[in-house]
N, C-alpha and C positions, 0 to 999 in steps of 0.2 A: 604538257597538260593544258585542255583548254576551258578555262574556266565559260567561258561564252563571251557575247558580244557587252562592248561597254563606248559609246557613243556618249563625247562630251563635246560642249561646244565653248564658246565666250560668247562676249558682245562681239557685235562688229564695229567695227573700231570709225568713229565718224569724222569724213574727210573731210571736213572746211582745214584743219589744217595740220602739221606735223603734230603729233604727242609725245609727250613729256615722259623719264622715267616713270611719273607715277601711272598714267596709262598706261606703260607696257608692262608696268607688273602683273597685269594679267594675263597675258602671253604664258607668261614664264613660269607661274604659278599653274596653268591649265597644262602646258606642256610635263612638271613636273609629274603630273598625274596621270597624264595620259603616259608616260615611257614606262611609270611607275605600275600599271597594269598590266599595259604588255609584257614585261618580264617578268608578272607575276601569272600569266596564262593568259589574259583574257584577249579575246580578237577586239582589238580598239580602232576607232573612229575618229578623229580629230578635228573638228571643222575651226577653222576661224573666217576671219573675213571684213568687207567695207561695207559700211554704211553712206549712200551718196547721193539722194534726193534730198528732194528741201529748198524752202526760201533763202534759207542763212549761204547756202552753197552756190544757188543763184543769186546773192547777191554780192558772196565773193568772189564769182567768178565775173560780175560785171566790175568792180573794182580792178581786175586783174588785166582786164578786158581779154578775155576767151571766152569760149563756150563753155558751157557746164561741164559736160562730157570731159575738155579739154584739160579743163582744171581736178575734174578728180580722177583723170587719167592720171596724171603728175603723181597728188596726193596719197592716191591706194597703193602706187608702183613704191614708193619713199615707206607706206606703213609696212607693205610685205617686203620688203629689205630690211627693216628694223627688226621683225620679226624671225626673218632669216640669218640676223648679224646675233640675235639671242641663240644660234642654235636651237630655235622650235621646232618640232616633226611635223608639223601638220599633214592630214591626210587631204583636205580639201581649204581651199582658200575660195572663197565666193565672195561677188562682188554683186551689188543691189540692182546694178547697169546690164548684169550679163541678161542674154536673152530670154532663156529657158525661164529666170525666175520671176520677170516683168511680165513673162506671160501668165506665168501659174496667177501672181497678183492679181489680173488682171478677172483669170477665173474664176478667184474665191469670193472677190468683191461680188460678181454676179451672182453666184450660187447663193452668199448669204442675202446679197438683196432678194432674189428669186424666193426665197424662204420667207423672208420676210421681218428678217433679223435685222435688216438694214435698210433705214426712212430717211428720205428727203425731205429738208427742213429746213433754219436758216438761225447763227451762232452771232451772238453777240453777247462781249465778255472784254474783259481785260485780255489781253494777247501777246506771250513771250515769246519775240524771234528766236531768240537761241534756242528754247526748247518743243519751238513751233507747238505750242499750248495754249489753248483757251483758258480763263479762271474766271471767277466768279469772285465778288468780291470778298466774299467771307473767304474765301480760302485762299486769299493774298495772305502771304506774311508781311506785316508793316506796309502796303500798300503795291510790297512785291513779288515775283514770281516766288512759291514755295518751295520751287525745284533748285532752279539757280542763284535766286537772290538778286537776279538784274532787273532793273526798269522794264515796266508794262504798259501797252497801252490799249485807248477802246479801240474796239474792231467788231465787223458785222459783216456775211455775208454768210450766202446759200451755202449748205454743204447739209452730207449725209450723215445720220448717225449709226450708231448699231447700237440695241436692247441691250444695255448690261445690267440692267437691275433683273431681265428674264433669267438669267442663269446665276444669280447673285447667291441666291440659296442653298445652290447644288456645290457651288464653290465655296461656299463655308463648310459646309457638310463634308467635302475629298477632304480639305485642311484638316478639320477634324479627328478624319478619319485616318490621316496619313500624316501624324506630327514629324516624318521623314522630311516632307513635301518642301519646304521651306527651313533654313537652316543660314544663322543659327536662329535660337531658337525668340531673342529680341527683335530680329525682321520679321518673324512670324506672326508677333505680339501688335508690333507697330504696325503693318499692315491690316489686321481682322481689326483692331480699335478706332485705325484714324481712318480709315476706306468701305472696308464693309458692312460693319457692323453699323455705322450710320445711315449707310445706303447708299447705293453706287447711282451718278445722274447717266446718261445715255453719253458717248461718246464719239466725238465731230470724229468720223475716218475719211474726210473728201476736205478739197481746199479748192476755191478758185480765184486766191489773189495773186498766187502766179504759176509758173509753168516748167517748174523744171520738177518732172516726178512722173508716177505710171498713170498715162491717162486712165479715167474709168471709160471701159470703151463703150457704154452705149449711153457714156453722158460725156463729151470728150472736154468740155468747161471746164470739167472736174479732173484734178488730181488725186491717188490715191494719199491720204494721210500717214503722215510718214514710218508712224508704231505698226498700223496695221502693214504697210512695206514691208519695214526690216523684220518685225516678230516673225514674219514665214518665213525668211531665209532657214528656220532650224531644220523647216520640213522642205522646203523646193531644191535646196544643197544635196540633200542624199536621194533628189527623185521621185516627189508628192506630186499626186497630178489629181485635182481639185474634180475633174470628172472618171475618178475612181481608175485610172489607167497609171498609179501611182510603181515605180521601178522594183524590181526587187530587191535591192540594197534598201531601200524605203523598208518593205515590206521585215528587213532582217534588221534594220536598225531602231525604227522608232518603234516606242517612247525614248527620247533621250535619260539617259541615265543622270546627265549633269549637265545643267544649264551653270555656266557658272562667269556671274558678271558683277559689276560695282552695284554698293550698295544701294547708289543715287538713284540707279533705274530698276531697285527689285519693285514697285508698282506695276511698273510694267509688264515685267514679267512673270510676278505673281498672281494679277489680278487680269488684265488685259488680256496677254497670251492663253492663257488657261481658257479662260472664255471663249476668247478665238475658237481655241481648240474644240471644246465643247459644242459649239455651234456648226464647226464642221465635221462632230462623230470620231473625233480621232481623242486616243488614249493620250493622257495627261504625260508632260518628263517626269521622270519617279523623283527627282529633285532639285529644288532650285537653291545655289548658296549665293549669297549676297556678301562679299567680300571686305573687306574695309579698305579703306584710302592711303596711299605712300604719300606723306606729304614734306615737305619742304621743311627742316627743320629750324630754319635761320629765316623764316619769313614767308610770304607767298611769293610765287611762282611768276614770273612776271616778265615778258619779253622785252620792255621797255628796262627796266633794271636790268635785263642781262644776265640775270641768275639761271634761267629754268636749264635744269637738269637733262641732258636727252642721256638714251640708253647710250650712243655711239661715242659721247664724251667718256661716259666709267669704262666702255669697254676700252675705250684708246689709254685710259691710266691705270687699269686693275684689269683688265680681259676678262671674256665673257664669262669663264666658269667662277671669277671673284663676283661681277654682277647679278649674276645667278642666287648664288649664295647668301651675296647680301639681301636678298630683296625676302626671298623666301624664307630667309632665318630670321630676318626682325619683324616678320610684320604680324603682327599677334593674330589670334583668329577670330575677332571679334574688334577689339578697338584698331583706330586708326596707328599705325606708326609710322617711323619718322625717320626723314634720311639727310645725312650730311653728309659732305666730303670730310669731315675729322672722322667724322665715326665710319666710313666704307674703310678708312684707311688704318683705324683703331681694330678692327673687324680683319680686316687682309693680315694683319700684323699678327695679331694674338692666335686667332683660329686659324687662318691658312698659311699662313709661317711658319706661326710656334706649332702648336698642336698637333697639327697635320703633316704640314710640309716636312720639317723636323723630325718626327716619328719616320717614315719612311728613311730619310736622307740618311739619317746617325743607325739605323738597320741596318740599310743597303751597305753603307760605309763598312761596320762591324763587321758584316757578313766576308765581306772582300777582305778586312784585314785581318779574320783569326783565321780565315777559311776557304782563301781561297774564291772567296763567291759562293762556296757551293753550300747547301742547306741540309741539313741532315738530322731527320728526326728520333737521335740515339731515344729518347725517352728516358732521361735521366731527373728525377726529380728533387735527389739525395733530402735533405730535410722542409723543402718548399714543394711540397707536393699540393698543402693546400693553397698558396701562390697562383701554380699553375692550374688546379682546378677550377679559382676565382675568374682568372681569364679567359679558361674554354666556356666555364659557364654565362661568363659576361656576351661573346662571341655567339655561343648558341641562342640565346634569350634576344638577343641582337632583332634579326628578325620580326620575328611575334609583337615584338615592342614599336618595330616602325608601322611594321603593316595595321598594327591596331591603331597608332594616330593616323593612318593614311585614309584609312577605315572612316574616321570623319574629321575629316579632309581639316586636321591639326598639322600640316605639312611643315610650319619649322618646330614644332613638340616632335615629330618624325625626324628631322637633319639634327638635333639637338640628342635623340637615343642612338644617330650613329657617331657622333662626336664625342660620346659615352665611353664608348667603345676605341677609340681614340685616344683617348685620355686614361682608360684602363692601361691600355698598351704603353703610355708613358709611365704611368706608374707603376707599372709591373718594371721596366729597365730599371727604375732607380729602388726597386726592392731587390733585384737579380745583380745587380750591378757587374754587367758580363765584362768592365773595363779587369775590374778585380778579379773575378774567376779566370782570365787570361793568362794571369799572371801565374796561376798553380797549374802545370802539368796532369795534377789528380782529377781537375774540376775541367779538362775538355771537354768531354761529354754531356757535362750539367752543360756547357755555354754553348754548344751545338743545340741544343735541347732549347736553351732561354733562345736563339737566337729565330730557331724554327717556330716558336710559339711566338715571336713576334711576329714572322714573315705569315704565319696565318691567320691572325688576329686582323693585320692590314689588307689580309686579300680579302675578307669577311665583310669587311669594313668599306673596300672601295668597292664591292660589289654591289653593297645598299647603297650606296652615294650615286651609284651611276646614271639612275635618272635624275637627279637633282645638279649632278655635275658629272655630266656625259664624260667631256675631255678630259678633266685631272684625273675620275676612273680607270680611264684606259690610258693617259700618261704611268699612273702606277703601275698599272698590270702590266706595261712595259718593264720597270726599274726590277721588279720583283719578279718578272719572266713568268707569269704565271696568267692563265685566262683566267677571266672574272668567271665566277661563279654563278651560274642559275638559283632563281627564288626556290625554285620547285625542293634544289640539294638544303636550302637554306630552311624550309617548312619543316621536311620531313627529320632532316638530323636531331640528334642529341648531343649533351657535350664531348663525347668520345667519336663521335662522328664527325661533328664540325670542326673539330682540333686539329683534325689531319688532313683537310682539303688541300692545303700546300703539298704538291708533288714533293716529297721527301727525296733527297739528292738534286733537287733542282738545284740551277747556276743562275742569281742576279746579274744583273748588268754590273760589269766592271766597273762604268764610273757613272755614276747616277746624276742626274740633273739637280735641279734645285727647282720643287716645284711653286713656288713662290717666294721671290727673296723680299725680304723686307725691305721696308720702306722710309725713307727718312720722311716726316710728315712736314717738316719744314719745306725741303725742297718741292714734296709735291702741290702744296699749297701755294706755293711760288706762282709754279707754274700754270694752277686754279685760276691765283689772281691776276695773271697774265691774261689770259682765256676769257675774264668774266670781263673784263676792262675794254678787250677789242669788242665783245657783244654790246658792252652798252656804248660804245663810240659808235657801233654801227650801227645802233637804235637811234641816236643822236639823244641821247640823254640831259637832260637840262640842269635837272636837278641830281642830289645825292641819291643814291639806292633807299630804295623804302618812302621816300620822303614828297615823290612825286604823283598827282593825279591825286591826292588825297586817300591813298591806299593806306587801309592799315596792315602791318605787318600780323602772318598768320603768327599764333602763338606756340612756342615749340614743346608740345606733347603735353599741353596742361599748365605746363611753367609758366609762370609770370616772365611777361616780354622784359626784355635786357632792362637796363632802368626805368623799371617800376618798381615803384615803393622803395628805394634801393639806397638813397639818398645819393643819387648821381644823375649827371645826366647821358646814361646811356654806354660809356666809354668802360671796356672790361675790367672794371677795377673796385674793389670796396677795402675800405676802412674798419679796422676793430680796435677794440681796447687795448691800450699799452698794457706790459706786465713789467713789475720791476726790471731792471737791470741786473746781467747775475755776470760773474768773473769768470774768464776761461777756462779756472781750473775746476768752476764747477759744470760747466760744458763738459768738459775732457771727461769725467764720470760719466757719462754717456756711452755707452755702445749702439753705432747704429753699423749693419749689416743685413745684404740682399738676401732675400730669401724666395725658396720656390715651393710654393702650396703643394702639394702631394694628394690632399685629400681633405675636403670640406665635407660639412654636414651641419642638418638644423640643430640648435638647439629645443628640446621637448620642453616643450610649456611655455619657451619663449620669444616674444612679438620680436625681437630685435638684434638675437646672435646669432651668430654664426661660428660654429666649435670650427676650426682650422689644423691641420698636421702638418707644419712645417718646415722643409729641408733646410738648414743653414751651416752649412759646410757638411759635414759627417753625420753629425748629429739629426734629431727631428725632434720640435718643441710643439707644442699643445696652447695654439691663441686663439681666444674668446674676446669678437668683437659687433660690436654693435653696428653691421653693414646689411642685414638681412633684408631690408625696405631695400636696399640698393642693387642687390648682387643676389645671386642665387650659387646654389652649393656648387653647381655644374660648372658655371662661370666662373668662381674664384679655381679651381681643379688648372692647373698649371700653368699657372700666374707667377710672373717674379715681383715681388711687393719689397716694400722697406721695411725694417725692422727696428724695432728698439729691445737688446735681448738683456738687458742687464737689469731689464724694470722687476722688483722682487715680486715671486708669483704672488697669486692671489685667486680667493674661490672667488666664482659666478655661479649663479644658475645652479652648484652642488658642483659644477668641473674646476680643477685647478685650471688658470691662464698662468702661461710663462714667458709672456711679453706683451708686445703691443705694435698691430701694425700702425702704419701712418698713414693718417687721411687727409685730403684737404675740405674746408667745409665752405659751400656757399651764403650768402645771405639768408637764404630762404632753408637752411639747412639739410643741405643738399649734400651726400658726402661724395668722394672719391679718391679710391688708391693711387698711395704714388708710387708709381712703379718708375724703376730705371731706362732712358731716353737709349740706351744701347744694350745689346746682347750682352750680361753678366751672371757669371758665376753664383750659383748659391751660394753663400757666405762670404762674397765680395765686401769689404768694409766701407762703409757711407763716412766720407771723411769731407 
């Protein structure tokens, strides 16, 4: 089925020098989308690419001592291998240097000056190298660049500009009229408030304080300016040719469907490129999303500390489909979030271990021990028929639910409804409990039955996953012997239809893998701080992390930085109020014992609970606790937590509670679960 054409692109990635995880989030993120079409019909497009004109680049290449050329030869070859070591499809990689496209620059520059869109004239302004920007003084923040935040200085010479207040009105008007156009929908806001709606000034696209960029060829002084460069890589990539001799992949591609870049430079490309566009008679991208930031959760990013993050470090301690995963699944779609090495490895643990990995593995396993391997879908439901209908129907809804967050591009609200789905599938084994039915002779058939509506549950499952996690998809669909399934079977079914996708009589792999084994987070942190220690020896570090240059540490996700207001200075630790003294025998009244969530949900009407159904040994008890700010119902869903089960119930909210999990609370009262440092049993006793 072919839905049509769907061309998405990124920024292109600017090579003064290597990028940090939080740069390559966008790879991963754009790739996520792009696989995620194509197997959903549509003929897709993929562009990414380098950004590689510029003063900043001539002037790290004379640092360097090479040629410019030389230096982002290096630099682009290092970004399309980073890009390559994520597993991204890309259809086209394009590079600012290549020839084809320094030409088209060269002709659009002419054609809008020939029009008359573009005046020779002469800039003086405040001036940021890094973001090679003219400013004005009103539009310094604090006396600095608004974009980056760095030092400015004056500067003055000839260059051109191009009329952007001429099409200023026409571009309020498309926004308007296309509330698609820009997304979400606070880039929109901030954009038509702080740029257009005051009035746009004319914009310098020529430079002539130095020389590494596309000459203007019938003024060769001048350089083309570096936004009007890169913004046409979207159209010279697929074959634009500025004197109407434009390819026909051009012709079958553009408009882009997705421009999709940080949110630092949607001015650019909401306001700038659009213009461009307009000026030169071509159809607007039908949307631009402006992404948020992966930042650094222990501080800012800093080569001289040693800390910054590359993609190639997590892929070497968690592999690329844990990187993947992370990046996509925490980053909200609107605010910034935040990455550390406790929480990728908090993340690999609970989700790709427990949830995941674990559902498959204890499958595959069962399958082999009552059965030989082989799967068979007798259809037996004896009194859990509606059990089994909760799970087809969970399995079918699957679908509809991801493709609707992909739909606007909520892509981890999308990996979070297949993990739904995952989680069903565990909680459906410990309602079936096919250890038990094994044991009765009468109840084969029911466990053939349980055993097959797992193995289709997971093929369902790693089907959706598999643009988001290419490899561990088709790791599964090995263990499980079974090809992934097409969107097309996944749209069109219902729950009696998607119930049965598992070849019934299929034979899993004998002995299945382990698709992610846990991880001790002490040892891997070891080995972090090993890693981070040689980086900053070989920065030559002087001082402590954080403490050097006068940098302040960024703050993590809103939190108040480490000792603040805290009454310490700085070191992980606080102090609270003593409470009497009490005697072991009245300790020993205590029951504490592990427990495994089964199934969460909100409390109705209220800000702060969370109803929980608790497995702890045989039994399941009913606790109401106050983590809802912290956790979400999804989250807590197969969790092993501590327990206190001997606390007499009590109502909440109108529900009985019949214990109490354990939390630890920060200063700033901040909670979190304690959960067990090793794999244990539900009802393991806390001694």
């Amino acid at each position: 089925m072919n839905k049509g054409k769907y061309y998405i692109t990124t920024a292109i990635a600017y090579t003064s020098g290597k990028p940090h995880i939080g740069n390559s989030y966008e790879i991963v993120l754009a790739d996520s989308i792009a696989r995620f079409k194509r197997k959903d019909g549509y003929d897709v497009f993929f562009q990414t690419g380098t950004d590689e004109h510029g003063q900043k680049i001539e002037m790290k290449a004379g640092e360097a001592g090479v040629t410019p050329k030389a230096y982002v030869d290096g630099v682009a070859e290092t970004i399309r291998e980073i890009c390559d070591s994520l597993n991204t499809s890309y259809d086209k990689f394009i590079r600012t240097t290549d020839d084809y496209h320094e030409k088209q620059v060269q002709k659009i520059f002419k054609r809008l000056y020939e029009k008359g869109d573009i005046y020779k004239g002469a800039y003086e302004g405040m001036y940021c190298t890094p973001c090679e920007s003219f400013w004005t003084e009103s539009q310094l923040a604090d006396g600095k660049c608004p974009d980056c935040g760095r030092e400015v200085k004056p500067a003055k010479e000839e260059a051109y500009f191009f009329k952007m207040s001429k099409y200023a009105d026409r571009l309020i008007k498309h926004i308007n009229d296309h509330p698609e156009f820009i997304q979400p929908v606070s880039r929109k806001n901030e954009m038509m408030n702080n740029f257009l709606l005051p009035g746009l000034q004319d914009l310098c696209v020529s430079r002539t304080s130095f020389k590494w960029g596309i000459p203007v060829d019938f003024d060769e002084k001048h350089v083309v300016y570096v936004w009007l460069d890169a913004l046409t890589n979207y159209i010279t990539g697929i074959g634009y040719d500025a004197e109407g001799d434009s390819t026909e992949q051009y012709k079958k591609l553009w408009p882009a469907d997705l421009h999709l870049i940080g949110k630092d430079i949607i001015r650019f490309h909401t306001i700038y490129w659009p213009i461009f566009l307009m000026a030169l008679e071509e159809e607007l991208p039908k949307q631009v999303f402006g992404h948020p930031w992966l930042l650094q959760g222990d501080g800012k990013m800093s080569k001289s500390k040693g800390n910054v993050i590359y993609a190639e470090d997590l892929v070497s301690f968690f592999g690329v489909d844990a990187v993947r995963y992370f990046v996509l699944h925490e980053m909200p779609f609107e605010n910034d979030g935040v990455i550390t090495w406790e929480l990728m490895i908090e993340r690999f643990n609970s989700d790709l271990a427990n949830t995941m990995g674990n559902l498959v593995n204890r499958t595959v396993s069962m399958s082999n021990k009552y059965f030989g391997g082989v799967a068979v879908n007798k259809n037996v439901t004896g009194d859990q028929a509606d059990i089994d209908a909760d799970l087809k129907e969970t399995a079918a809804q699957a679908y509809r639910k991801v493709a609707a967050k992909m739909d606007d591009l909520r892509v981890a609200d999308a990996i979070s409804e297949i993990f739904t789905l995952f989680k069903r599938c565990n909680k459906y084994i410990d309602e079936t409990m096919p250890w038990a039915l094994a044991k009765d002779e009468a109840q084969k058939d029911r466990l053939s039955t349980v055993l097959y509506n797992l193995l289709n549950g997971i093929l369902v499952g790693a089907s959706l996953l598999e643009p988001f996690m290419p490899e561990t998809a088709g790791k599964i669909a090995e263990q499980i012997n079974a090809p992934l399934v097409g969107f097309d079977r996944l749209e069109q079914g219902d729950a009696d239809q998607i119930g049965v996708l598992y070849p019934s009589g299929n034979q899993v792999v004998e002995k299945p893998e382990i698709l992610f084994a846990r991880l001790k987070p002490e040892e891997v942190m070891e080995k972090v701080e090993e890693m981070l220690a040689e980086r900053r020896a070989e920065a030559g570090e002087a001082e402590a992390p954080g403490q050097e240059s006068g940098e302040k540490p960024a703050e993590d996700a809103g939190k108040k930085e480490e000792g603040q207001d805290q009454g310490h200075s700085g070191s992980d630790c606080m102090d609270i109020e003593a409470k009497p003294e009490i005697s072991y025998d009245d300790f020993a009244k205590c029951r504490f014992q592990v427990g495994e969530i089964i199934d969460c949900k909100e409390v109705p009407k209220s800000k702060k609970l969370l109803c929980s159904q608790v497995k702890i040994g045989s039994s399941v008890r009913q606790i109401l606790s106050g983590i809802k700010q912290y956790y979400s119902p999804e989250e807590m869903v197969g969790k092993k937590v501590m327990v206190l089960v001997n606390l007499a119930p009590r109502k909440m909210a109108g529900l009985e509670s019949e214990g109490m999990l354990l939390c630890a609370e920060d200063a700033d009262g901040n909670l979190a679960l304690m959960t067990p440092e090793k794999a244990m049993p539900a009802g393991a006793e806390i001694c």
